[in-house]
C-alpha positions in Angstrom: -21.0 0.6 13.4 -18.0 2.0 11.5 -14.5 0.2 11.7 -13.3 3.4 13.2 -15.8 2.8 16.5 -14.6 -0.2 18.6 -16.6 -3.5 18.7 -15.9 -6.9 20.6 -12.6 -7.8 21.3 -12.2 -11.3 20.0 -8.2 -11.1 20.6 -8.7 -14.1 23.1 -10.5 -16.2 20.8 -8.8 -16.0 18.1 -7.1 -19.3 16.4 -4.9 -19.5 13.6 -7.9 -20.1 10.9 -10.7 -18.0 12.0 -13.3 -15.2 11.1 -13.1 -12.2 13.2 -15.6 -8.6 13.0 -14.7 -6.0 10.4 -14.7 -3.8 13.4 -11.5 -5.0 14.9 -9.7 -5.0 12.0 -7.1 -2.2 11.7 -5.2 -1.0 8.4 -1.4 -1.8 8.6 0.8 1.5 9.0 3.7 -0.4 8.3 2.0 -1.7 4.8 5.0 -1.4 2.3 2.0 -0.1 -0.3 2.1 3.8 1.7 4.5 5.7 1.1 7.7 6.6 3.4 6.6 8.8 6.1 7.6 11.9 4.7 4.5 12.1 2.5 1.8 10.6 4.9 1.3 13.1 7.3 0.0 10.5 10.1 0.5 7.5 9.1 -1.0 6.6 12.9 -3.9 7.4 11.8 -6.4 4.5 10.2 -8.4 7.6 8.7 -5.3 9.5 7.3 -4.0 5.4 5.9 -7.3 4.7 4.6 -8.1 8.3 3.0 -4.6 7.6 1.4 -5.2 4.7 0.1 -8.6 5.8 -1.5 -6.8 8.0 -3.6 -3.9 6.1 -4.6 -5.6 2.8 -5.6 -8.3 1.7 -7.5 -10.0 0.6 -4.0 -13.6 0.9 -5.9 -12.5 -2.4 -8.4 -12.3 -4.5 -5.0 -15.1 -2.7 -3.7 -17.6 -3.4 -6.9 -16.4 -6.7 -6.5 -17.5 -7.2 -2.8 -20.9 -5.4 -3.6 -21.8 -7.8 -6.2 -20.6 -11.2 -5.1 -19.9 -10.8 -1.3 -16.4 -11.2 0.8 -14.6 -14.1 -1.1 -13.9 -16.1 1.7 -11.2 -17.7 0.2 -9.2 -14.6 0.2 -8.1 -14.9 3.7 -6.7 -11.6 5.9 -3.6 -12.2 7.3 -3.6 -10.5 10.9 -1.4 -10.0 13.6 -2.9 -8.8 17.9 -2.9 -4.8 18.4 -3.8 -4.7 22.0 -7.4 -5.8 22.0 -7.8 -5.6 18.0 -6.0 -6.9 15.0 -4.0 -5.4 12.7 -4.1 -6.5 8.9 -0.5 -7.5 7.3 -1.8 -8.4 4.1 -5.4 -7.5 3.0 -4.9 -3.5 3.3 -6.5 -2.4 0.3 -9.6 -5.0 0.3 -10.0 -3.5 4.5 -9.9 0.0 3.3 -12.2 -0.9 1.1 -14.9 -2.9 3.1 -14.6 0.5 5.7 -15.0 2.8 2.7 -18.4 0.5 2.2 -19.6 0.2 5.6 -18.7 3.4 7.8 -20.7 7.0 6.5 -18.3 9.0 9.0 -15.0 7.8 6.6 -16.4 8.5 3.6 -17.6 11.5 4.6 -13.9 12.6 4.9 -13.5 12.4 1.2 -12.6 15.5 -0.3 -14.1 15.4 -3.7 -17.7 15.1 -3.9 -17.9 13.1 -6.8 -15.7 10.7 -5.0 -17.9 11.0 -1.8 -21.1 9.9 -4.5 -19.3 6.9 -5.8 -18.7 5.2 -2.3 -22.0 6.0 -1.0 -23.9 4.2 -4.4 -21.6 1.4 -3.6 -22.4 0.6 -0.1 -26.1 1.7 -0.9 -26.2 -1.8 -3.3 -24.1 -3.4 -0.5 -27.0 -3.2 1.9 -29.3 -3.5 -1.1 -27.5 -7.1 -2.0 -28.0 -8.4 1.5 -23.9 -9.4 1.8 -23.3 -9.6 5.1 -19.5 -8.6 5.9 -19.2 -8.0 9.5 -16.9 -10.7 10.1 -13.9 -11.9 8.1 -12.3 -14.8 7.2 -8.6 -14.6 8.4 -5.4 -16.3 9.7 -3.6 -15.0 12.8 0.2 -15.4 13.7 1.4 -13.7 16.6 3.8 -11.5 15.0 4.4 -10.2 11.4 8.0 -12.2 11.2 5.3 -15.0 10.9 3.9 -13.6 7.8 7.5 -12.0 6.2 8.0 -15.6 4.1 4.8 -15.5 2.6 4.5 -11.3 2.0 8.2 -11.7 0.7 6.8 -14.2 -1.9 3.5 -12.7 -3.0 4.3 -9.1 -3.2 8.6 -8.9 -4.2 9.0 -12.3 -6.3 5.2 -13.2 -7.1 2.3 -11.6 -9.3 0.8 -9.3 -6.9 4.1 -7.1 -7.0 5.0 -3.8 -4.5 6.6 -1.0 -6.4 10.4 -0.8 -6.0 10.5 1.2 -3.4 8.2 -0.9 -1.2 10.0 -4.3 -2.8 13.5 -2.3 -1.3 12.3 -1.0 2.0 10.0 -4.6 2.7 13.2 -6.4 2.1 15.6 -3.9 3.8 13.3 -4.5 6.8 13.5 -8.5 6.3 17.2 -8.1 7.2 17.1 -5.7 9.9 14.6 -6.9 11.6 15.9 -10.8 11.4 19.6 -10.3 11.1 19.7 -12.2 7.7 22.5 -12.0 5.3 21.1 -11.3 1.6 21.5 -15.5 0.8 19.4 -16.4 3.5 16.9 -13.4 2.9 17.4 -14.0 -1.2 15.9 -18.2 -0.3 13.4 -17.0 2.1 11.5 -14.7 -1.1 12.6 -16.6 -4.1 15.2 -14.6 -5.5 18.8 -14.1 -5.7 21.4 -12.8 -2.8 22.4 -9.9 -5.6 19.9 -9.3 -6.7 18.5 -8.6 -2.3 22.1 -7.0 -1.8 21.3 -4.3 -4.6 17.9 -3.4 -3.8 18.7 -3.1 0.0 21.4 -1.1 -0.4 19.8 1.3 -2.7 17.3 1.6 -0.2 19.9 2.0 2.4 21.6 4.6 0.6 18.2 6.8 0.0 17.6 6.4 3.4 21.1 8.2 4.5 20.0 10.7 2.0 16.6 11.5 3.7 18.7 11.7 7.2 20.5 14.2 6.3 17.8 16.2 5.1 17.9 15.9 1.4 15.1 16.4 -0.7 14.0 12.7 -1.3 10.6 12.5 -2.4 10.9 12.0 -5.7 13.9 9.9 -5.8 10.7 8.0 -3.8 8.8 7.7 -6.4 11.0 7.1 -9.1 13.0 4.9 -7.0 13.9 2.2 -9.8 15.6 5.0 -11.6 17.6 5.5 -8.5 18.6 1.9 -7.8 19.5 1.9 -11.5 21.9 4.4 -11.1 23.5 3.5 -8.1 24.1 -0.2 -9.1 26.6 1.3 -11.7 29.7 1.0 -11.1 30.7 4.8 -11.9 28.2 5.8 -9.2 29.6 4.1 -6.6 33.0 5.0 -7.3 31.9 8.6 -7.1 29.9 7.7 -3.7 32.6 6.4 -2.4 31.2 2.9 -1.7 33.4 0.4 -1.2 32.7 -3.7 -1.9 32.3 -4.1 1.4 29.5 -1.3 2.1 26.6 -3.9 1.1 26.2 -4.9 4.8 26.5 -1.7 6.4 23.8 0.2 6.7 24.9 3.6 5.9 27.0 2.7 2.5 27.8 6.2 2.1 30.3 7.5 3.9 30.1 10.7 5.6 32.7 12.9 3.6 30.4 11.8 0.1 27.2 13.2 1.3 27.5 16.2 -0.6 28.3 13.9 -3.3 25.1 11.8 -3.1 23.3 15.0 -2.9 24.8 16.0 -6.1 23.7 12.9 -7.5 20.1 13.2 -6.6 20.2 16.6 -8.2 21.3 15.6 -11.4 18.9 13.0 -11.5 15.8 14.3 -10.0 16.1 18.0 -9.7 16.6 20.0 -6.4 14.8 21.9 -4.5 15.7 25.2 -5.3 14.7 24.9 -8.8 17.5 23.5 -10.8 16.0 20.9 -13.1 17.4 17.1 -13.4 20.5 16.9 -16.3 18.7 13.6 -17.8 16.0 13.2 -19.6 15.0 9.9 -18.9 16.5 6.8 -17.6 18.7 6.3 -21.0 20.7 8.8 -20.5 21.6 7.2 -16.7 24.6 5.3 -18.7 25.9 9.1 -20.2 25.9 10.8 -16.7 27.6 7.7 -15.8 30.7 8.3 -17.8 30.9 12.1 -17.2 30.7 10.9 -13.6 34.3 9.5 -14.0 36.1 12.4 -15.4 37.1 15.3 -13.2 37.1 17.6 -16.3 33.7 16.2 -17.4 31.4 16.7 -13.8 33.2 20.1 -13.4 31.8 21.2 -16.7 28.4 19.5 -15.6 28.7 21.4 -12.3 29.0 24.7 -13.9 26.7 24.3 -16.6 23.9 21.5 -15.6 24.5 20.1 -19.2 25.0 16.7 -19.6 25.6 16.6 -23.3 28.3 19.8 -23.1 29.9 17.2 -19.9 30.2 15.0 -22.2 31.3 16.0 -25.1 34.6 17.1 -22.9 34.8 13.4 -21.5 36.2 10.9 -23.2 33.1 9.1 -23.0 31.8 11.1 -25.8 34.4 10.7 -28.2 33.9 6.7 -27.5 30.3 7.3 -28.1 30.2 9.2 -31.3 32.9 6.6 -32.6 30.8 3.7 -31.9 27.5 5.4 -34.0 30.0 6.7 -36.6 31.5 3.3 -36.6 27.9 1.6 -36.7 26.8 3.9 -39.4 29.4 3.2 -41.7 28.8 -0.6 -41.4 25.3 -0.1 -42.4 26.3 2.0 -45.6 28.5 0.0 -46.7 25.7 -2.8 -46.8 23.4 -0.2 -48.7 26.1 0.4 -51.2 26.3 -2.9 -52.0 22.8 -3.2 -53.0 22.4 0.3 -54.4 22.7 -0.9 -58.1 19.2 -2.6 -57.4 17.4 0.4 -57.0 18.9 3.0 -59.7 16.4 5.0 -60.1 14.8 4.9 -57.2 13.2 8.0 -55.5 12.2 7.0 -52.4 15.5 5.4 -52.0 17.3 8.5 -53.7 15.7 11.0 -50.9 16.8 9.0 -48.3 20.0 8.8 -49.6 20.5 12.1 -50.1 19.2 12.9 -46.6 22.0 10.4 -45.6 24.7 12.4 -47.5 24.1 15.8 -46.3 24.2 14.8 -42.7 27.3 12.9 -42.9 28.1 16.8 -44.7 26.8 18.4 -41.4 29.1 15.9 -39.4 32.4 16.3 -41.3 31.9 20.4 -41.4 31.4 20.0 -37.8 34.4 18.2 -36.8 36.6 19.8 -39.0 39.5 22.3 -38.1 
């Protein structure tokens, strides 16, 4: 019988330390792993969660795993009471992929054949093996609070790390949910109250976005590039976010929408076609200074260009002094070793290289 079909209720057996059937066992649809709900169509669906998950990890590793050497039984699933079943808090990806093994109907649902192939050869030498996994080892708390210490520990400050944007929205939770400040949730994971107060309200800050009906998604997916940019300084200024906004929930207040839209633009595109102004997360510190200037961001406005921004700002000049600056302080240590290498091709070309750039530079700068 597939996971998908019933099976026993044990809910009224069940003690802290137990084993319970594979059949009551029900993916998590609040798993920080999936993505925000814009991009999972039904995220109450344990076929739509698990097909998801099939695609987006490596579920077949765990899977070839399990097939050769059985359910570890050490690597307890952490559950919490769903009615008459249980639903898995930690353990997603090593359930999807025990269903994927056990119930034809679900992998049937797989789109590419190839894919389809694969699961069916691995369940094939599960039966084949003789492992028996129709009940699993796992430890049951009555709620997920229970389990938030321990998730917080593992998955934001341990080895078996979420991506950013599930670190930011587990922890964003932790608060909400608990009414912690960002010490107290900072102790409970291991890691530092700024360190929780900038990923929170990052998170916090995309979520106003995706409110309001901005075009989030790949802000989603890129999301460290986001909460790099919004932990600078000139960001916030432009957002409008005041010292105090790390405990409210909306950061952002309501007249700088259209700013933080702007900003989303510039750094991931929009969705009317106008591509992103950076290039990669480098250039975050360049549209960083253009964001202070008036005179700079209007000339990014009007021309989506963030090196004709900032060659207006004054940003620019500081950065072309600091490389000219640099440049000159590593020539003058060539010249004084130059009498070494009279003579010298290999050294002459790349001198010479050297001089008619710096001719480039001065023709270009002057009058």
């Amino acid at each position: 019988m597939g996971p998908f079909q019933g099976g026993e209720s044990v809910a009224t057996q069940a003690t802290p330390r137990t084993t319970l059937p594979l059949a009551d066992l029900l993916l998590d649809p609040e798993n920080p792993r999936l993505p925000p709900d814009t991009t999972l169509v039904d995220r109450a669906s344990q076929h739509a969660i698990a097909l998801y998950m099939e695609t987006a990890y490596r579920l077949e590793d765990i899977a070839e795993s399990i097939v050769e050497r059985g359910f570890d039984p050490t690597e307890i699933l952490w559950v919490v009471p769903t009615n008459d079943r249980y639903t898995v808090v930690e353990g997603n990806r090593r359930l999807a992929a025990l269903q994927f093994l056990t119930d034809h109907l679900l992998r049937e649902k797989i789109e590419r054949a190839q894919r389809r192939a694969l699961w069916d050869e691995l369940s094939e030498r599960l039966r084949m093996n003789g492992h028996d996994v129709s009940r699993l080892p796992v430890e049951v708390r009555d709620s997920r609070e229970k389990f938030l210490d321990h998730l917080g520990f593992r998955h934001v400050s341990g080895v078996l790390k979420w991506t950013a944007e599930a670190k930011a929205r587990y922890l964003t939770q932790l608060l909400e949910r608990e009414e912690l400040d960002f010490a107290a949730a900072a102790k409970r994971i291991g890691s530092t109250a700024p360190a929780v107060r900038r990923q929170v309200e990052a998170y916090r800050i995309l979520r106003q976005a995706k409110a309001a009906d901005m075009h989030t998604d790949t802000a989603e997916r890129w999301f460290g590039l986001f909460y790099t940019a919004v932990s600078r300084p000139q960001f916030r200024r432009f957002l409008s976010i005041g010292d105090e906004a790390g405990s409210s929930r909306e950061p952002v207040p309501p007249e700088a929408l259209p700013q933080l839209e702007e900003c989303l633009g510039w750094l991931f595109g929009t969705t009317d076609g106008k591509r992103r102004v950076i290039g990669d997360s480098r250039q975050i510190g360049e549209l960083a200074l253009v964001m202070e200037e008036a005179e700079a961001t209007t000339v990014l406005r009007e021309t989506r260009s963030l090196s004709s921004a900032l060659a207006v700002s004054k940003g620019g000049k500081d950065q072309i002094l600091g490389a000219l600056r640099a440049a000159r302080e590593q020539l003058y240590v060539a010249n004084g070793r130059a009498f070494e290498y009279k003579g010298d091709l290999d050294v002459l070309s790349v001198a010479q290289s050297v001089s008619d750039l710096v001719d480039r530079i001065v023709d270009e700068i002057a009058p």
